[in-house]
C-alpha positions as CSV (number, residue, x, y, z in Angstrom):
1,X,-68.3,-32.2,-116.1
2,X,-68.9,-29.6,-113.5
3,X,-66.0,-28.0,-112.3
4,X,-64.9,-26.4,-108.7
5,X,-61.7,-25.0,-108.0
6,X,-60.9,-23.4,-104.5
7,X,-57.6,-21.6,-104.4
8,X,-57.7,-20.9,-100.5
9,X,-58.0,-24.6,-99.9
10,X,-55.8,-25.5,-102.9
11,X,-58.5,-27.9,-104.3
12,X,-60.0,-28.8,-107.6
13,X,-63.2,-30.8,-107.6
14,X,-64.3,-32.7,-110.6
15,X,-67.4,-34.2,-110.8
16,X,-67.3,-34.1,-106.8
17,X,-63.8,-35.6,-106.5
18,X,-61.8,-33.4,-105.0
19,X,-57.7,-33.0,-105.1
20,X,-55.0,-31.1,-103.7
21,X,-53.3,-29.1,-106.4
22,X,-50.5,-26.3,-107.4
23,X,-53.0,-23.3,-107.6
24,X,-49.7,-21.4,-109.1
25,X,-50.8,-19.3,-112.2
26,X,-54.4,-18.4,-110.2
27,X,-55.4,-15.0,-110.1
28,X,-55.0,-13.5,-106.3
29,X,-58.1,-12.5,-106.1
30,X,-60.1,-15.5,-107.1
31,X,-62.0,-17.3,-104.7
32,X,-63.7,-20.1,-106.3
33,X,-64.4,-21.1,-109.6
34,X,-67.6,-23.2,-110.7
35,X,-68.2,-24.5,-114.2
36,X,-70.4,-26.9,-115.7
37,X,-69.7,-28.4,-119.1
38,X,-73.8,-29.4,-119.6
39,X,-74.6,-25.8,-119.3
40,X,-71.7,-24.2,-121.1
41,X,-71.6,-21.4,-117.9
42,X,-69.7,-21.0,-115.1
43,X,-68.6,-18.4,-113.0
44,X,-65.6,-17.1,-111.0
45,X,-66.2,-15.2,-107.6
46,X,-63.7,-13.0,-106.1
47,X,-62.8,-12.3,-102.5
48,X,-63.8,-9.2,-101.0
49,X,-67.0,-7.6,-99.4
50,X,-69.1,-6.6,-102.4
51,X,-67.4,-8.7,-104.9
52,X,-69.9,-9.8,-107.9
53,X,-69.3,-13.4,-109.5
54,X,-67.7,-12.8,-113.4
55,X,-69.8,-15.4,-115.4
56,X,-68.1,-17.1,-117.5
57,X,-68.9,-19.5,-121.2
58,X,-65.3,-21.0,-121.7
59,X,-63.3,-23.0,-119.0
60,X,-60.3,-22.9,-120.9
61,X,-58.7,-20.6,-119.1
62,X,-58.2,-23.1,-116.5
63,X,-57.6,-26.3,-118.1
64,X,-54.3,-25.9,-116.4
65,X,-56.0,-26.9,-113.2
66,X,-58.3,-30.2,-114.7
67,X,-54.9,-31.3,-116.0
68,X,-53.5,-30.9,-112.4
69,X,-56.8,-32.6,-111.3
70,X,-56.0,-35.7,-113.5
71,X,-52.7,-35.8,-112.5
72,X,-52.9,-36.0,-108.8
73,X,-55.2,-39.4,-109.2
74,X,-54.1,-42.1,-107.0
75,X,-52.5,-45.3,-108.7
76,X,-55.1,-47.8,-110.1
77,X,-54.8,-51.1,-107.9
78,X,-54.8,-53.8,-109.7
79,X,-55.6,-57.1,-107.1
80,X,-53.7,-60.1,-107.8
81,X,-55.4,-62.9,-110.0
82,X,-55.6,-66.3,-108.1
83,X,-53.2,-67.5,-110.2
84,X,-50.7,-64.6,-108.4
85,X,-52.1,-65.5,-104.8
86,X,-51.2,-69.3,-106.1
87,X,-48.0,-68.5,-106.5
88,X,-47.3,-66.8,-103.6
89,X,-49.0,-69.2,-101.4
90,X,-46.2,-71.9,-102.8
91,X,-43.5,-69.6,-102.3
92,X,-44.4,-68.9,-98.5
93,X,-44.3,-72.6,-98.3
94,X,-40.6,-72.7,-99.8
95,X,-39.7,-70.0,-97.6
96,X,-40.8,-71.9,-94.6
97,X,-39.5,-75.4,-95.8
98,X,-35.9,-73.4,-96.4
99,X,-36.0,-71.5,-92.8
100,X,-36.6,-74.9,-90.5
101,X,-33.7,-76.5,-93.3
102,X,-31.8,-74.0,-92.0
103,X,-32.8,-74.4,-88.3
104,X,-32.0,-78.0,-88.9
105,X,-28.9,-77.0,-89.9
106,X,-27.4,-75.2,-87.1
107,X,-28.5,-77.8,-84.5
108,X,-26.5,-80.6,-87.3
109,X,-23.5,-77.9,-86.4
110,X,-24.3,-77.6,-82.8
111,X,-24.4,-81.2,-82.4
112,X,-20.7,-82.0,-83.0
113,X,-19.7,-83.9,-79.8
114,X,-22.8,-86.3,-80.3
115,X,-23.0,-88.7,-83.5
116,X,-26.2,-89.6,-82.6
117,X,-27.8,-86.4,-82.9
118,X,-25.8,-85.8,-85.9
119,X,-27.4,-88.5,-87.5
120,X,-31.2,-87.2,-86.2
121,X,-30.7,-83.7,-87.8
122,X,-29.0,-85.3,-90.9
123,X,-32.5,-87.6,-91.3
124,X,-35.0,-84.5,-90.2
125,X,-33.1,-82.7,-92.8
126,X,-33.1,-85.4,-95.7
127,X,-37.2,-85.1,-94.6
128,X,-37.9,-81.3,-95.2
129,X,-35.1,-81.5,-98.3
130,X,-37.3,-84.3,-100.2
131,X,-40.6,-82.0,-99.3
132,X,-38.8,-78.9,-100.6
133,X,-38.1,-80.4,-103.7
134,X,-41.3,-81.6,-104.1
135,X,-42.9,-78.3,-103.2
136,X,-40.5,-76.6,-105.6
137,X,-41.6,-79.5,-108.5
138,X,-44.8,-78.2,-107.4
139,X,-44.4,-74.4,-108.4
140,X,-42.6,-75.0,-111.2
141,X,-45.2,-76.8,-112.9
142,X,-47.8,-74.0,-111.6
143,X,-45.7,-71.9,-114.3
């Protein structure tokens, strides 16, 4: 693992993945950090003209920091199987199939001074009722 961490940016690098992190506990007068865990050496620089790099042989001292590393990574995304994307698909469907019942519905309530139209929303909605239940027999046997 090589290591970089960069206090006036507030970055550690790992491996060159680089993260924002707390750089509380770092010594003031540190500006970088590089550390290679093939070679076993590292060194810290410090800011200043003149300022000689400290090697170092243990990274310890800033574990602190790698642990900060690991726990800034993002979330792991899992994507959906196709199974999930299924599913989903047939309940958009439902959705759909219950929003133009309801549309249906309001214009059956609307309709109140006209049987006939009454009876045109009653057989629309006795249409998209039977293919709701049959898109609903659907998903349930998906499960």
């Amino acid at each position: 693992m090589k290591l970089v961490i960069i206090p006036s940016d507030g970055v550690v690098g790992i491996d060159g993945v680089f993260r924002p992190v707390s750089m509380d506990l770092m010594d003031q007068t540190t500006h970088a950090v590089h550390f290679d865990d093939a070679t076993g050496e590292g060194e810290i620089e410090r800011k200043g003209r003149g300022a000689v790099a400290t090697p170092i042989t243990d990274r310890d001292q800033f574990q602190v920091f790698v642990d900060r590393w690991t726990a800034a990574a993002p979330p792991v995304v899992v994507p959906p199987t196709q199974a999930e994307l299924d599913d989903s698909a047939a309940r958009a469907q439902l959705t759909r199939l219950d929003a133009q019942s309801i549309r249906h519905l309001r214009v059956l309530a609307d309709a109140g001074a006209s049987v006939g139209a009454k009876a045109g929303a009653t057989a629309a909605l006795a249409g998209i009722e039977t293919a709701a239940i049959a898109q609903r027999a659907k998903l349930i046997g998906a499960e």
